[in-house]
LOLUM-833152 format. One record per atom (N, C-alpha, C, O): residue in one letter; x, y, z. Coordinates in steps of 0.001 Angstrom, whole numbers, plus 500000, padded with zeros to 6 digits. Layout:
aXYZ
...
END
This chain:
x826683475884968203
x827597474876968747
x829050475343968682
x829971474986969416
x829081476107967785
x830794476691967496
x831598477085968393
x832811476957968563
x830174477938969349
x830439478675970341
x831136478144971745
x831807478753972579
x830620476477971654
x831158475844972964
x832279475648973063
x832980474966972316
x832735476516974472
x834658476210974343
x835050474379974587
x836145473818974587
x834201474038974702
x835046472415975109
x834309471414973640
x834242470185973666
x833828472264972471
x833635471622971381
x834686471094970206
x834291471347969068
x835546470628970268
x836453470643969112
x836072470107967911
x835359469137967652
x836960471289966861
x836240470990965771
x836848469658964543
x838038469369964660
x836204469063963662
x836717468080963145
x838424468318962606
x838921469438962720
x838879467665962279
x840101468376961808
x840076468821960723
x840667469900960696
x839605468473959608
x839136468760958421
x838456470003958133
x838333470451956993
x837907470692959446
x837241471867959678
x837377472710960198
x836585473648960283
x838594472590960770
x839201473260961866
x839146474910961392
x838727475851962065
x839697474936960041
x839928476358959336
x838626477244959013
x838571478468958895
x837625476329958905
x836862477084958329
x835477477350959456
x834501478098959384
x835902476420960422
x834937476727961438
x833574475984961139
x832452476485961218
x833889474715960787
x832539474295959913
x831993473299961222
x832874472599961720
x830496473174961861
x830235472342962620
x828880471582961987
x828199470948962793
x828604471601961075
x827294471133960818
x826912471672958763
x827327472648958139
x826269470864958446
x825877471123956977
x824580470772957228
x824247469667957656
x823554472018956880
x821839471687956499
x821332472000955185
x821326473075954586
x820829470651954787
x820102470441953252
x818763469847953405
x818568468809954036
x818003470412952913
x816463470510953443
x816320469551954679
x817166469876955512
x815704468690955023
x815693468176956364
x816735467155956819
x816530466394957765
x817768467171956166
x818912466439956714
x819935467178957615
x819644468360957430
x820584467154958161
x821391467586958798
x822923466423959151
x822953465238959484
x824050467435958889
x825231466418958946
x825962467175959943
x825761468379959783
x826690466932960857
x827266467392961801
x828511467070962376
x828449466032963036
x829842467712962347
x830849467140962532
x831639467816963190
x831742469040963098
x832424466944964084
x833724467328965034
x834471466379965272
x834458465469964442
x835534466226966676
x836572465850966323
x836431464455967452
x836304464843968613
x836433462947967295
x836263461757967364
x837142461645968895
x838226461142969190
x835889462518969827
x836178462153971133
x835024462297971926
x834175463112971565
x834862461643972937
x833959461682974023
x833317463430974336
x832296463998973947
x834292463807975079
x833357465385974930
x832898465625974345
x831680465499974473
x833422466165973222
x832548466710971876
x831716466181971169
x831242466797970214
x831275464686971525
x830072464275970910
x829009464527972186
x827809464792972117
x829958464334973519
x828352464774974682
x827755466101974373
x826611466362974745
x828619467115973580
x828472468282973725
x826861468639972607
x825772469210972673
x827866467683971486
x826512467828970532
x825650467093970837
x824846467436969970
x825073466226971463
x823989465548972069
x823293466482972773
x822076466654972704
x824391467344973740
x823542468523974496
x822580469181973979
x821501469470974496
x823091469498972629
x822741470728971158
x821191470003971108
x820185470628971442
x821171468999970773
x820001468075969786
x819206467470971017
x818542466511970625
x819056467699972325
x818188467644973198
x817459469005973940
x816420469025974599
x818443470216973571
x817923471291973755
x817061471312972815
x815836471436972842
x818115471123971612
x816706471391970062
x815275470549970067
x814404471044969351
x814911469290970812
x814220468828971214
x813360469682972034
x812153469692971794
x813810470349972909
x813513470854974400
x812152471997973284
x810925472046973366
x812943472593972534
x812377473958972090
x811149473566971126
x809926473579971267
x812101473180969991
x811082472440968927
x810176470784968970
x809790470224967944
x810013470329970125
x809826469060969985
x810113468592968771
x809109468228968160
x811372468440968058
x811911467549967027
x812224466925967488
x812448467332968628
x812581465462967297
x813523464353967834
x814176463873966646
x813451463731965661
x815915463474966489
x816314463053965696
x816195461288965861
x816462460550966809
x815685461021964523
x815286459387964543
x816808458576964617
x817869458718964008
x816437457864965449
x817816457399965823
x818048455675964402
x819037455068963993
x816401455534964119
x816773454440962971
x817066455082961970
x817633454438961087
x816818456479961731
x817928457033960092
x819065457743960622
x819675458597959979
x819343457395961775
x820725458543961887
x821847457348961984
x821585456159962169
x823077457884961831
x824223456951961818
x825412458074962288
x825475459284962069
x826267457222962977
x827771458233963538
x828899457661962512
x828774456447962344
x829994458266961771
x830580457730961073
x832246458182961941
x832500459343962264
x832803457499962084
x834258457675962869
x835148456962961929
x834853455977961251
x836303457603961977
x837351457260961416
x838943458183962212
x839134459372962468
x839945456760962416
x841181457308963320
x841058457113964550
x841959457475965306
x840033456561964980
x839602456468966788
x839646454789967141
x839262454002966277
x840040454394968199
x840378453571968628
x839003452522969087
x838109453268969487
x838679451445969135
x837821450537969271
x837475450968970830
x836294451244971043
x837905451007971347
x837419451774972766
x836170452964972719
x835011453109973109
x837210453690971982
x836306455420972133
x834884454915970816
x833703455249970906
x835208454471970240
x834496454372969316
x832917453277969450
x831985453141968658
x833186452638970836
x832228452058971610
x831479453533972437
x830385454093972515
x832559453643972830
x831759454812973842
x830932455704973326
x829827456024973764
x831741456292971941
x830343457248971017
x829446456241971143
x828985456250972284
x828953455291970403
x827921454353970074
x827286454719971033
x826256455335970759
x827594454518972440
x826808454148973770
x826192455817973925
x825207455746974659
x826396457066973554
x826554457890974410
x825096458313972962
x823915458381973304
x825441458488971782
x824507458898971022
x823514458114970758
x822390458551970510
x823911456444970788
x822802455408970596
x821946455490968939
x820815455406968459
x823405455712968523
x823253455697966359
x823878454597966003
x824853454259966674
x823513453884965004
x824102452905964587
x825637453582963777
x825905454772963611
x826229452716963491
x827666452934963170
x827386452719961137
x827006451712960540
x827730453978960621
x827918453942959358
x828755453553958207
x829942453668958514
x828556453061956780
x829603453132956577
x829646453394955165
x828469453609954875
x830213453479954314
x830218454445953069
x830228453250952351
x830490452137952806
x829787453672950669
x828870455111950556
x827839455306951035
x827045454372951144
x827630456141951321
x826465456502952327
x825428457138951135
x826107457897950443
x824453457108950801
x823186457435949408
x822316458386950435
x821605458248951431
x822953459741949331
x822165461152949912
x821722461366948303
x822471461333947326
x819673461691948345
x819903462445947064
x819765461611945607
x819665462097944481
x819790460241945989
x820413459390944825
x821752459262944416
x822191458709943408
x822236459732945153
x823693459797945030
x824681458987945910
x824724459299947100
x825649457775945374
x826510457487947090
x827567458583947079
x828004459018946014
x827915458962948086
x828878459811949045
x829683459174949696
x829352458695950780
x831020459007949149
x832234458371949633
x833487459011949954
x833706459776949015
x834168459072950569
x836030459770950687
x836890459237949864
x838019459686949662
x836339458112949267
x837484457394948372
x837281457546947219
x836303458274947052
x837729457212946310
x837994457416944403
x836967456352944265
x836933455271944853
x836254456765943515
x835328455950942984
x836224454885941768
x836965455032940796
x835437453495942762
x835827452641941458
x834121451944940446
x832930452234940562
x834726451165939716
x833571450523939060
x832561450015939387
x831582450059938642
x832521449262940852
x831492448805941422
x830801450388942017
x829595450499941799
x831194451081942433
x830548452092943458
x829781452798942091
x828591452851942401
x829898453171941181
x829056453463940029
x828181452683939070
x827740453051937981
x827988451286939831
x827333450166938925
x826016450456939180
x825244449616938717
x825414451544939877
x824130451789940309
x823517452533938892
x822505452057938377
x824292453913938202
x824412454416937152
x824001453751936437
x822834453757936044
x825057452860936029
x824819451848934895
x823857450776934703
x823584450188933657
x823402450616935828
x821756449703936050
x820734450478935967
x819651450056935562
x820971452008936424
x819796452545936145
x819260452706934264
x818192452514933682
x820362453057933912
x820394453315932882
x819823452097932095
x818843452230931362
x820409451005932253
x819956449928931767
x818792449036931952
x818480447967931428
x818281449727932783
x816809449481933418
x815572450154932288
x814476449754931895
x816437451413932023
x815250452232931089
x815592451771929671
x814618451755928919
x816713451408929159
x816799450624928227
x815991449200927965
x815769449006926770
x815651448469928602
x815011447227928885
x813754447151929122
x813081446121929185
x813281448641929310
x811824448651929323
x811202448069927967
x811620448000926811
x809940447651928656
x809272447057926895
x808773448031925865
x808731447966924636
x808433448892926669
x807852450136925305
x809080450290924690
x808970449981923503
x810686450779925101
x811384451504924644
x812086450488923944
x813053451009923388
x812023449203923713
x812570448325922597
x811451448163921691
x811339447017921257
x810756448844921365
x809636448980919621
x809780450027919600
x808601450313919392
x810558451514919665
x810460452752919391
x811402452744917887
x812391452026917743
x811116453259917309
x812255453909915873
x812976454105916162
x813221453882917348
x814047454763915216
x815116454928915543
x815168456848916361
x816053457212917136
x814164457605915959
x813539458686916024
x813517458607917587
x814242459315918285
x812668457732918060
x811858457635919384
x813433457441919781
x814169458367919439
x813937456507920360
x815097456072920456
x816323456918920921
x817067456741921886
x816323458170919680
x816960459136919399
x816824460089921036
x817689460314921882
x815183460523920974
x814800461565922257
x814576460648923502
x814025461245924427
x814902459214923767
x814688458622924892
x816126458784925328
x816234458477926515
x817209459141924808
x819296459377925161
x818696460207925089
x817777459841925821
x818443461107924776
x818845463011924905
x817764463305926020
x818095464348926583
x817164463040926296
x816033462983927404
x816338462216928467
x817004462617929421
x815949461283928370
x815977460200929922
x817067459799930161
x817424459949931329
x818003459166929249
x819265458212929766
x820269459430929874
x821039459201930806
x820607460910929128
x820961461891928985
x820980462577930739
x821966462959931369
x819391462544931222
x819653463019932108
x820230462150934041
x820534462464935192
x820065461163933279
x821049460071934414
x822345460490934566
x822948460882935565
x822660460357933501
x824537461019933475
x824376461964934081
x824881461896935201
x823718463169933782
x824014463951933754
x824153464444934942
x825142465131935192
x822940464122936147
x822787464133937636
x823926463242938013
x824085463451939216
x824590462572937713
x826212461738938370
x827226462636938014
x828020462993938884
x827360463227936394
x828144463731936071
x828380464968936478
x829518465397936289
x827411465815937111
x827245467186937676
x828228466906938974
x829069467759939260
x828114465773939704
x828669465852940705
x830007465146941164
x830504465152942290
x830421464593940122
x831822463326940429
x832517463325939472
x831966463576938400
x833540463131939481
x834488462909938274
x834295461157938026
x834797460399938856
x833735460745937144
x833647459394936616
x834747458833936332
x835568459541935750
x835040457723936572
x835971456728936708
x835531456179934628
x834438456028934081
x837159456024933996
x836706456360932043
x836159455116932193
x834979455143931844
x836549453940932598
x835688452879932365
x833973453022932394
x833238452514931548
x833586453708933387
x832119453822933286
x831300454531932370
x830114454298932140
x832189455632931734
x831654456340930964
x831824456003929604
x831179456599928742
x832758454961929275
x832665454241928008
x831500453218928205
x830662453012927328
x831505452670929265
x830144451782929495
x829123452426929213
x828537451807928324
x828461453546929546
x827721454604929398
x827217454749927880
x826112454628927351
x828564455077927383
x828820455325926102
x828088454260925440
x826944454453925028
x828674453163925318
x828132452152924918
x826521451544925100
x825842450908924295
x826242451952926323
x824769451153926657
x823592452326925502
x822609452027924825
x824362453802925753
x823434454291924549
x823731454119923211
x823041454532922279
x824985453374923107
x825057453137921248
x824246451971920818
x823806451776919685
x824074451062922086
x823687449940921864
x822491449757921118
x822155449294920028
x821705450572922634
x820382451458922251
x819631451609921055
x818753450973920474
x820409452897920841
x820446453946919470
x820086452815917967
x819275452932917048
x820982451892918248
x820927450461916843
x820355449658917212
x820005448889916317
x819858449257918711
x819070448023918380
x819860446779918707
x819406445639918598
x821403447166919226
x822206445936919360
x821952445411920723
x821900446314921559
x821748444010921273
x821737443822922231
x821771442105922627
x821621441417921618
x821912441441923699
x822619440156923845
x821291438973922880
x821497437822922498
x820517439470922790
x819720438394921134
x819717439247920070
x819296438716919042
x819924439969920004
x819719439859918792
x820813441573918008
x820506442750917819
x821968440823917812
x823121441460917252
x822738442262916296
x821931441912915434
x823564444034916378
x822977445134915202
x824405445325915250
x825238445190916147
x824478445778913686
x825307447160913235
x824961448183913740
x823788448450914000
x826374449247914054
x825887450583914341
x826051451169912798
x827139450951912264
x825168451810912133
x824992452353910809
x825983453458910663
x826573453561909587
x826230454302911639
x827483455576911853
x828048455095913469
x827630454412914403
x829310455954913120
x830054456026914182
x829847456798915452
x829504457975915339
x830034456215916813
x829628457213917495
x830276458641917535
x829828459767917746
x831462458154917260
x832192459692917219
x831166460864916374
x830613461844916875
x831123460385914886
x829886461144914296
x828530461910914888
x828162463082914798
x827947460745915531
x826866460768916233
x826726461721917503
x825649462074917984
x828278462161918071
x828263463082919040
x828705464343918832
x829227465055919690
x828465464678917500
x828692465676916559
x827264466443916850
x826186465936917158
x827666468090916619
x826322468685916836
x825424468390915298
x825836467846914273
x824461468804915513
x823419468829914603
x823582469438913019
x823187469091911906
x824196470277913442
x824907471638912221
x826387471065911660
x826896471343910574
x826974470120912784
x828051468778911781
x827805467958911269
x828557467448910439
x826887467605911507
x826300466009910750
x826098465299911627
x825669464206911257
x826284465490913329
x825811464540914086
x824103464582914573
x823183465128913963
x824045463879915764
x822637463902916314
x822666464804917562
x821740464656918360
x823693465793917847
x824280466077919159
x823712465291920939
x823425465729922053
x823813463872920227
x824309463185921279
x825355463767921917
x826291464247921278
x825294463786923504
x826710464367924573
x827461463215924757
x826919462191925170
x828631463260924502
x829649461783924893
x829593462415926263
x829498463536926762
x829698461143926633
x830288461091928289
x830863461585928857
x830537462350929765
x832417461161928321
x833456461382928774
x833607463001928781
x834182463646929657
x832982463514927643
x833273464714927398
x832798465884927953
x833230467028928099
x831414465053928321
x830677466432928924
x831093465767930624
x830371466367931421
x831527465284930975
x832093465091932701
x833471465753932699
x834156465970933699
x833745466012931572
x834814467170931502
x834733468282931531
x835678468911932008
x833624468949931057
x833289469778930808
x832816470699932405
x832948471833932865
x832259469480932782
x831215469702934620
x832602470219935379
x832682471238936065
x833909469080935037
x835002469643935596
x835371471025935855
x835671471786936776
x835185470977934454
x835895472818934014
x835060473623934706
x835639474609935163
x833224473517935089
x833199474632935980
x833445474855937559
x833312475910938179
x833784473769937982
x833984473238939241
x835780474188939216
x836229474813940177
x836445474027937923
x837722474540937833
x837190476321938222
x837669476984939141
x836309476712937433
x836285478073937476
x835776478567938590
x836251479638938967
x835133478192939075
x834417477918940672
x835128478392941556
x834789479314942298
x836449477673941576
x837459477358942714
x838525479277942236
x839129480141942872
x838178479023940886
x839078480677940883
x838269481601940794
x838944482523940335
x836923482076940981
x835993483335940714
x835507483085941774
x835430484232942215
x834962482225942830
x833794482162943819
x834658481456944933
x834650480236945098
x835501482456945781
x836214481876946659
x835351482208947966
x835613481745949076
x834192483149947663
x833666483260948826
x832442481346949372
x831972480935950433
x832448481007948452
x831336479566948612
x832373479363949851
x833372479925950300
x831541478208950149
x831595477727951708
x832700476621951197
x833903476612951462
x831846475551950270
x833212474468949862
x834992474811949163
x836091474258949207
x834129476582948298
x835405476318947884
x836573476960949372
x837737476615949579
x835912477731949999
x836756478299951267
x836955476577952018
x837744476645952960
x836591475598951863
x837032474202952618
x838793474120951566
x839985474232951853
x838301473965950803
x839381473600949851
x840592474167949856
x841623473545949605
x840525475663950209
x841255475967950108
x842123476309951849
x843264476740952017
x841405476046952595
x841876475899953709
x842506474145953977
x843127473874955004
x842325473474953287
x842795472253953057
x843827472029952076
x844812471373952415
x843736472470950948
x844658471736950330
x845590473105949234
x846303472999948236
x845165474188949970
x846002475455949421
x846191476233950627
x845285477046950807
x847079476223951487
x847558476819952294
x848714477856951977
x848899478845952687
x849250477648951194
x850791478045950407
x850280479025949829
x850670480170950054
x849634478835949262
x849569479003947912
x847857479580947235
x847292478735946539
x847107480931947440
x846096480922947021
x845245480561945960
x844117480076945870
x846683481185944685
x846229480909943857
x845772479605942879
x846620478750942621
x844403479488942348
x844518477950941610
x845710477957940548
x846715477246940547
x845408478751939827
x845745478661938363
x847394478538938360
x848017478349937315
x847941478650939478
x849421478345939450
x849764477599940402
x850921477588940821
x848647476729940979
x848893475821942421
x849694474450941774
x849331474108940648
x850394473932942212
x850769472428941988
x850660471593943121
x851419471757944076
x849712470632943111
x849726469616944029
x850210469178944702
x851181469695944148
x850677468570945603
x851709468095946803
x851261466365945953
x850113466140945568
x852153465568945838
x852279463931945329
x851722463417946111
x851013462441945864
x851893463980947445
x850469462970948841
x849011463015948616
x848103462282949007
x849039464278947740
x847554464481947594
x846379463898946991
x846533463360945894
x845126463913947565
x844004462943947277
x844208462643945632
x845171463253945168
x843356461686944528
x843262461755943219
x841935462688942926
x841695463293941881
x841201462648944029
x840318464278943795
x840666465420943607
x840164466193942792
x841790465695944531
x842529467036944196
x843386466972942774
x843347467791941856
x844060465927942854
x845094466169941603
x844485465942940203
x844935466398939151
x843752465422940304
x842474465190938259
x842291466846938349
x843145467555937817
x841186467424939018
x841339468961938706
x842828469678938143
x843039470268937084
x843735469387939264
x844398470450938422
x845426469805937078
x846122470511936348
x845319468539937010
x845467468471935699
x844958468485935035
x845610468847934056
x843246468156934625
x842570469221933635
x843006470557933715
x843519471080932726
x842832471313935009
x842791472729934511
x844180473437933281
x844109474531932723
x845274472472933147
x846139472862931830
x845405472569931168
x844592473439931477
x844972472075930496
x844179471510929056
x843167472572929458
x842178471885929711
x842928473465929605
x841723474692929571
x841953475854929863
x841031476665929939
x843298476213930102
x843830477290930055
x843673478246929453
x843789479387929900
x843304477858928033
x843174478773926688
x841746479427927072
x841728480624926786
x840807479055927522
x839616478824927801
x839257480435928460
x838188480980928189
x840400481159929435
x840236481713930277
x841130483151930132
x842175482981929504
x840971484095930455
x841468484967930767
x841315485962931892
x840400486779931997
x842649485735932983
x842575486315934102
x841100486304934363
x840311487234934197
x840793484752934923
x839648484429935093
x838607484347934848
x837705483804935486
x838575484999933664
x837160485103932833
x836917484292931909
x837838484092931117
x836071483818931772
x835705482852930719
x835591483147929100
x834534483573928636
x836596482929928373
x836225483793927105
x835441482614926158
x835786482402924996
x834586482046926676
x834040481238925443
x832437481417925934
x831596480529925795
x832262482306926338
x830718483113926145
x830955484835926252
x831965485478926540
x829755485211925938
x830071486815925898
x829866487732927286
x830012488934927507
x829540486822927951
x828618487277929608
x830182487234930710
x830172487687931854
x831744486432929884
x832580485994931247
x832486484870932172
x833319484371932928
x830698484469931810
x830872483297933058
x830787481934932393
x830407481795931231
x831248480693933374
x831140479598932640
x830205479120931872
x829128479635932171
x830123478400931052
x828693477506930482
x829654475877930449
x830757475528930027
x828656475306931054
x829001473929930618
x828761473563929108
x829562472718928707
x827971473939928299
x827451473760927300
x828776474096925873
x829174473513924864
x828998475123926458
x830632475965925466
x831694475597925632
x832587475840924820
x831933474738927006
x833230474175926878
x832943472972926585
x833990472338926709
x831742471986926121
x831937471084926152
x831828471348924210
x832408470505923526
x831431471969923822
x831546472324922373
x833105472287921919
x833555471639920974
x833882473189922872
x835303473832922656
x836042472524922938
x837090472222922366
x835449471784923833
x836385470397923777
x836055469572923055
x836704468527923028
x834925469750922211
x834667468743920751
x835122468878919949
x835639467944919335
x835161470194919524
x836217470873918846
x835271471015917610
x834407470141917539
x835279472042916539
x834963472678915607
x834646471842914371
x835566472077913587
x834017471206913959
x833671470610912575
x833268471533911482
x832914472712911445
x833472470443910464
x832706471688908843
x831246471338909033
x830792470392909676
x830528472358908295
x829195472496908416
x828356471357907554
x828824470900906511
x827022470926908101
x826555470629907739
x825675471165906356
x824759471898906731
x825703471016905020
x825606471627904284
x823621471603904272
x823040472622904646
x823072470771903965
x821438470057904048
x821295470581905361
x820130470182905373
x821397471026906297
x821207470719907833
x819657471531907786
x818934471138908702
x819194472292907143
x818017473001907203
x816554472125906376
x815334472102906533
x817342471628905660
x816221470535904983
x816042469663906096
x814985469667906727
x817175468773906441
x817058467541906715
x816265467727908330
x815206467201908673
x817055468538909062
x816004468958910546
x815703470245910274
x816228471300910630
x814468469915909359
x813346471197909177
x812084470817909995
x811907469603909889
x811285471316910653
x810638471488911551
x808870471023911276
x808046470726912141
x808704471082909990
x808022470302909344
x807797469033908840
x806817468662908195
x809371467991909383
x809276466841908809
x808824466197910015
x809061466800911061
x808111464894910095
x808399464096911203
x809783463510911846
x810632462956911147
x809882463648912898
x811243462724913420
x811326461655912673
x812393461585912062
x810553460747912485
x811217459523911869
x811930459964910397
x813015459522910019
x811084460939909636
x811743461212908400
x813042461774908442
x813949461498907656
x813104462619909440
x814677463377909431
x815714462421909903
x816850462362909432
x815249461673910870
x816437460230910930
x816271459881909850
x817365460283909453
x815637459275908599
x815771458517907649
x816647459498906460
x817352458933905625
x816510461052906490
x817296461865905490
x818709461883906038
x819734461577905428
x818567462369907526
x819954461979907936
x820804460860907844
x822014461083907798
x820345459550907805
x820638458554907208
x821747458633905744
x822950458548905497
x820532458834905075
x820908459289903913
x821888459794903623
x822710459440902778
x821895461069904609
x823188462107903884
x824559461758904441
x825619462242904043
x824395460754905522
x825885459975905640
x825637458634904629
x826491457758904765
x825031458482904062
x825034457324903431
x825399455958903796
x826258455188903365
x824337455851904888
x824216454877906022
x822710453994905832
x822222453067906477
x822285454696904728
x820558453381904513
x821029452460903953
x821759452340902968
x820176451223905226
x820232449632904425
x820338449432902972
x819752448425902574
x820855450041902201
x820025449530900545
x821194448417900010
x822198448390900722
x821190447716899122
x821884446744898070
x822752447341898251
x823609447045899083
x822784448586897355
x824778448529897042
x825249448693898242
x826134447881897973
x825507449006899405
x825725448934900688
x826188446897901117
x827224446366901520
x825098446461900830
x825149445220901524
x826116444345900553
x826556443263900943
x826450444912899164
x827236444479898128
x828938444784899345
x829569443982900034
x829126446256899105
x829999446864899292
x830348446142901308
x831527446262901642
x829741445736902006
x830144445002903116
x830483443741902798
x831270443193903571
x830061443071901771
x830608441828901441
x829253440639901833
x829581439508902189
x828132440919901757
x827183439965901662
x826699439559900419
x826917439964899277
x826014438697900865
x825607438227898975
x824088438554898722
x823099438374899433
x824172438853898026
x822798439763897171
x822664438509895924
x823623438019895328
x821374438194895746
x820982437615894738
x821001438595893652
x821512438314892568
x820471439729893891
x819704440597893002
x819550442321893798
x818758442713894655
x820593442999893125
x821122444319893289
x820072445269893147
x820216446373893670
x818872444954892414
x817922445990891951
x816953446126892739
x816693445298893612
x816324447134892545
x815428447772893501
x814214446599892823
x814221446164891671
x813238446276893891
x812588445211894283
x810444445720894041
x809294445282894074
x811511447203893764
x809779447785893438
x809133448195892019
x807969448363891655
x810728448308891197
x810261448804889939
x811146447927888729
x812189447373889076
x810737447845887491
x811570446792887075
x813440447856886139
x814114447346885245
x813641448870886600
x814717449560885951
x816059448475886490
x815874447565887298
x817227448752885941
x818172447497886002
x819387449126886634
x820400449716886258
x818490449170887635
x819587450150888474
x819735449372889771
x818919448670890369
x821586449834890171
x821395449505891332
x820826450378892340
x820642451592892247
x820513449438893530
x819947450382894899
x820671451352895268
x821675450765895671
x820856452470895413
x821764453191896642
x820849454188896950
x819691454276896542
x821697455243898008
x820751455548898699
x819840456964898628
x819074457588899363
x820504457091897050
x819539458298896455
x818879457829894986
x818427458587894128
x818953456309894935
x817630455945894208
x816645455396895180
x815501455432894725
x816733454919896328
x815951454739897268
x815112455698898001
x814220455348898774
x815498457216897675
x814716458540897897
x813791458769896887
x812574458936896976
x814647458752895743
x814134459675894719
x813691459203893327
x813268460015892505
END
């Protein structure tokens, strides 16, 4: 289609010569919001008919226009006979929008998520079970949004929250303590946490390779869009500054990319030994370094059951239900002593082990 001299191309594409995007049987196709150039591509997709007897279904296809006048914008309708689209448009599981995502356009996330929370099996699991249903299932929800969008912080504290909720058991009947902090809790394994991924942190992290992307792999197709769009001046990322007109898509990148500077050298990634990104290392490097877990080999030794190593881990923050605990919050205890043997000790949480 590139080839047709009376095709013009979208404006947005003009640079890069882009007329069409194919992802397994979808096809997206774009030019510039006039009468010719949509007869032209109609031409395209009746030849392609002609050859392949394909026909594009006209009940899943849609024309999306924007900048064109209520006139012309009848006339496409009439000429392709697609219904008229309108964003977000859900490719993938994903919506696909031009605009900044706000709170509603990500409330899909947050229902999904809360859907698998609400299941009936997964409210009688331990705290164990519980544990691998976030690092597993609700883990990988984010994670398919977070791979691809910069999250709006409100959602990802929501996020945050629907797995702390989780994790304790708190929920609209029936009110829990969280026993540790989440901050703790998103501590690796070898700190004392459960290496739960915060949110916020690892959609930062997705950032940073999307940052390195744009400076090592200028041959990709998107990042050559980008930079025929919104770096004309100026090739380089790492010293580009934004124009103030510019989208809040463009400008969040390059203000992360200061805060990761350290990260890099003349493009290379120095926080693996290979040069190339890991999402996994910068999202470590942006957690930042804790002291070691001293027990960490007892407590997740490979021989215990999950439920036991949540219950030692417990322990070694000194977070089990026992008496002196429920003393020390300010409830009232009839009777401080352990309930199994008659010694005139109080409970805590290494006479409750040992």
């Amino acid at each position: 289609m590139s080839q047709l001299t009376d095709l013009r191309y979208h404006p947005m594409c003009k640079d890069v010569k882009l007329t069409h995007l194919t992802i397994a049987d979808d096809l997206m196709i774009f030019c510039k919001g006039e009468e010719l150039s949509v007869l032209r591509i109609m031409e395209a997709l009746r030849h392609f008919l002609d050859v392949t007897s394909l026909n594009a279904n006209s009940d899943k296809s849609s024309i999306y226009v924007a900048g064109v006048e209520e006139e012309t914008e009848n006339k496409l309708l009439e000429i392709t006979r697609f219904k008229i689209g309108t964003f977000p448009v859900k490719y993938l599981g994903l919506p696909l929008s031009p605009k900044k995502w706000n709170k509603l356009d990500c409330h899909q996330l947050v229902l999904k998520i809360t859907k698998k929370i609400r299941a009936v099996l997964a409210r009688h699991l331990s705290y164990a079970g519980k544990l691998q249903v976030i690092t597993s299932i609700l883990f990988s929800l984010h994670n398919f949004w977070g791979a691809v969008f910069i999250l709006p912080q409100s959602v990802l504290k929501n996020v945050d929250k629907k797995c702390r909720d989780f994790l304790w058991g708190n929920n609209e009947k029936d009110k829990k303590m969280a026993l540790v902090s989440w901050e703790t809790v998103c501590k690796p394994k070898k700190e004392g946490g459960l290496n739960i991924k915060s949110s916020k942190k690892w959609n930062l992290a997705f950032v940073g390779k999307v940052i390195w992307l744009l400076v090592n792999n200028k041959e990709l197709l998107w990042v050559k869009w980008i930079y025929g769009i919104y770096m004309k001046q100026n090739d380089d990322f790492c010293t580009h500054v934004p124009p103030s007109s510019s989208s809040w898509y463009w400008k969040n990148p390059n203000k992360i990319k200061l805060g990761m500077q350290q990260c890099y050298n003349n493009g290379t990634c120095i926080l693996t030994t290979i040069g190339k990104y890991s999402v996994n290392q910068s999202y470590l490097d942006i957690l930042g370094q804790g002291a070691s877990m001293g027990s960490y080999d007892l407590i997740w030794s490979k021989i215990l059951l999950p439920k036991h190593r949540f219950i030692l881990w417990l322990a070694y923050q000194k977070r089990l239900l026992t008496k002196d605990r429920m003393l020390g919050m300010g409830f009232q205890c009839d009777d401080a002593h352990c309930v199994l043997c008659k010694k005139q000790e109080v409970e805590d949480n290494c006479y409750a082990l040992f």
